[in-house]
C-alpha positions as CSV (number, residue, x, y, z in Angstrom):
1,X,0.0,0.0,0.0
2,X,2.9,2.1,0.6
3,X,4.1,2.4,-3.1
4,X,0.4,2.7,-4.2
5,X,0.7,6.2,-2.4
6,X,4.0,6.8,-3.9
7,X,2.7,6.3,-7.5
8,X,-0.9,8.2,-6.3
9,X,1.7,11.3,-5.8
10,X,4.3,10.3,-8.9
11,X,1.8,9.9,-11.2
12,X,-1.4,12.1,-10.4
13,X,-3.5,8.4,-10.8
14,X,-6.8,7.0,-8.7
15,X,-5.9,4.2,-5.8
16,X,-6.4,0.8,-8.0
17,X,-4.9,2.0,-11.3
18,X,-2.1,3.5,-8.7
19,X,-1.4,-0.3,-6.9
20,X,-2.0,-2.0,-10.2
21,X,1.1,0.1,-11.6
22,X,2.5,-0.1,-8.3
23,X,2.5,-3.7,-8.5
24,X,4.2,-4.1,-11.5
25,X,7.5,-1.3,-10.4
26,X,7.6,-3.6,-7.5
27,X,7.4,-7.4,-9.2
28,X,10.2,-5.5,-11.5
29,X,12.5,-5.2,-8.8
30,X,11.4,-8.6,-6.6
31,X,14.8,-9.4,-6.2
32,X,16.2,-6.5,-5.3
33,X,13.1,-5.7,-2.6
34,X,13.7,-8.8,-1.3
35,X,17.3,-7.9,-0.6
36,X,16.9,-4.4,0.3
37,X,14.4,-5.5,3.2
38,X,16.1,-7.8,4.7
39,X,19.6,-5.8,4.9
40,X,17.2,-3.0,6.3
41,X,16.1,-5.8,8.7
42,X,19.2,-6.6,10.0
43,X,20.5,-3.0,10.1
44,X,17.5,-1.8,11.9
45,X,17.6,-4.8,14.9
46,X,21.5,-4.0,15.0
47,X,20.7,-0.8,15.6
48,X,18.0,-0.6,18.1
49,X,20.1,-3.8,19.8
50,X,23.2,-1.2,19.9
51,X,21.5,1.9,21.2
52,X,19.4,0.2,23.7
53,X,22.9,-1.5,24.9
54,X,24.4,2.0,25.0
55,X,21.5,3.5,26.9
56,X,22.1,-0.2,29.4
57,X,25.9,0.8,29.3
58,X,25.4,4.4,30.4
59,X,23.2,3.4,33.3
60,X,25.5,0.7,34.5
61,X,28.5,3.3,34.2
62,X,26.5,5.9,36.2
63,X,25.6,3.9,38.6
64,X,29.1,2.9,39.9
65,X,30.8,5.9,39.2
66,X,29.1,8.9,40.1
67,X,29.1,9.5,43.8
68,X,25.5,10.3,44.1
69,X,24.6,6.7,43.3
70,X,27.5,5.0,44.8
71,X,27.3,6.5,48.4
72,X,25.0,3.8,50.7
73,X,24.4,6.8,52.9
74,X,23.2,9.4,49.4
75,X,19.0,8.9,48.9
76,X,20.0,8.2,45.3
77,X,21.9,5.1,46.4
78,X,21.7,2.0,43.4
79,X,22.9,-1.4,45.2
80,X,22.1,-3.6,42.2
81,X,22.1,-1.4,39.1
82,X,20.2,-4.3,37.0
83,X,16.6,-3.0,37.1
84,X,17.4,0.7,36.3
85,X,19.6,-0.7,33.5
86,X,17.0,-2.5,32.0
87,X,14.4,0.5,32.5
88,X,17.4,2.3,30.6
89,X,17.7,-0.2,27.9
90,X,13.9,-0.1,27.3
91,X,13.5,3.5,27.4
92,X,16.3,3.6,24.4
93,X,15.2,0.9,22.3
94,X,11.5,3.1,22.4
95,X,12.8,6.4,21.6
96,X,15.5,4.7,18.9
97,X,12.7,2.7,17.2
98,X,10.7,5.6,15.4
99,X,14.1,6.9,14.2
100,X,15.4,3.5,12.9
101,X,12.3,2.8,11.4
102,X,12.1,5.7,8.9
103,X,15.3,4.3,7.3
104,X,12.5,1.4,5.6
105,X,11.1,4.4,4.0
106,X,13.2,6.4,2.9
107,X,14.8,2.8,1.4
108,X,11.5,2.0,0.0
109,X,11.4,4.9,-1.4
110,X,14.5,5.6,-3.5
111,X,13.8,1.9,-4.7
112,X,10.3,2.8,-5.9
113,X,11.7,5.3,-7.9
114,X,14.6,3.2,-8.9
115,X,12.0,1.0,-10.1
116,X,9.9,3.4,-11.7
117,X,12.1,4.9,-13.7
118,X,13.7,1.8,-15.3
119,X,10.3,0.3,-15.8
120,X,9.3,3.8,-17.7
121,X,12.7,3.5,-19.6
122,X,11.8,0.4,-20.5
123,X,8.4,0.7,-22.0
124,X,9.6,3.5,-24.2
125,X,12.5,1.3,-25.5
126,X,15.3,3.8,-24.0
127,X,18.9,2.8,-23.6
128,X,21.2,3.9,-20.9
129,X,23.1,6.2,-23.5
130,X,19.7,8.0,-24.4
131,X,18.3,8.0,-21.3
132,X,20.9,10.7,-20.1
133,X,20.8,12.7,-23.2
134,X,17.3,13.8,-22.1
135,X,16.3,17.0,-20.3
136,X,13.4,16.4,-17.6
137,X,13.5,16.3,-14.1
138,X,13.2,12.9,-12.2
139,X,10.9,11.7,-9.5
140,X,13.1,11.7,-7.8
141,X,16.7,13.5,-7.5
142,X,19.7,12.7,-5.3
143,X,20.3,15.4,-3.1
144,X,18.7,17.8,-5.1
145,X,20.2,16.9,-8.6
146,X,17.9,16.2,-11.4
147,X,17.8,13.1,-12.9
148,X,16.1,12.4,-16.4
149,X,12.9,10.8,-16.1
150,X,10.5,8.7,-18.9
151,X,6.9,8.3,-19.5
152,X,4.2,9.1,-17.8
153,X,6.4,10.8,-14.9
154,X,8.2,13.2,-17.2
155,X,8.0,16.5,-15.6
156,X,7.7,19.5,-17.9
157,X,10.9,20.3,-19.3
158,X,12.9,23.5,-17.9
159,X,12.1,26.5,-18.8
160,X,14.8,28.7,-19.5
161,X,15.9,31.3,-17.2
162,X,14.6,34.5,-16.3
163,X,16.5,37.7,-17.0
């Protein structure tokens, strides 16, 4: 449903024709959604596991280190560090995961359009060589750079500049 609302917005379409089209950009690049999902998988898990160890870390470090929690006699005092560790280690992994989780997106994204343009390429018969002798905009530029851009999704070509 996610690339349905990508092509809704890339291609100015109604929801069905939108998935149906999304559908096909996507069964175009099966192999490479497959791979880019898992590796964002396992990059997202190894990075929520390493900031909620950090956050862990931190705790356990305060705890028997800074003299407010190491004096028995201080209010403050922390004789087994495990449960405020673990409080620490939760509280991390909750406020990493909305963070890590936009990298999916943005991934999904930048594939999408990957896949759009080379499907759009493709229907009108394009070759790499004439694909870059063209002057349109992409869907979707790299930092701000244009990119050429086929089919349907070709923007209006550049108007010339204003004096």
């Amino acid at each position: 449903h996610r690339n349905a609302y990508m092509e809704i917005a890339l291609g100015s379409t109604g929801f069905w024709e939108a998935a149906r089209r999304a559908q096909e950009v996507v069964e175009g690049n099966a192999l490479a959604h497959k791979m880019l999902s898992g590796a964002i998988f396992i990059f997202a898990m190894a990075g929520l596991a390493g900031i909620a160890a950090a956050g862990a870390c931190l705790t356990w470090w305060a705890s028997r280190t800074w003299a407010a929690f190491v004096d028995p006699s201080s209010s403050l005092y922390i004789q087994e560090p495990f449960y405020p560790c673990f409080a620490s280690a939760v509280v991390s992994l909750l406020v990493a995961w909305p963070f890590v989780s936009t990298l999916d997106i943005v991934a999904d994204c930048i594939l999408f359009c990957e896949g759009v343009e080379a499907l759009a390429a493709e229907e009108l018969g394009l070759t790499g060589d004439e694909e870059q002798d063209t002057a349109r905009v992409a869907c979707c530029g790299f930092f701000g750079a244009p990119r050429p851009s086929f089919g349907q999704y070709s923007a209006v070509p550049l108007a010339e500049p204003m004096e």
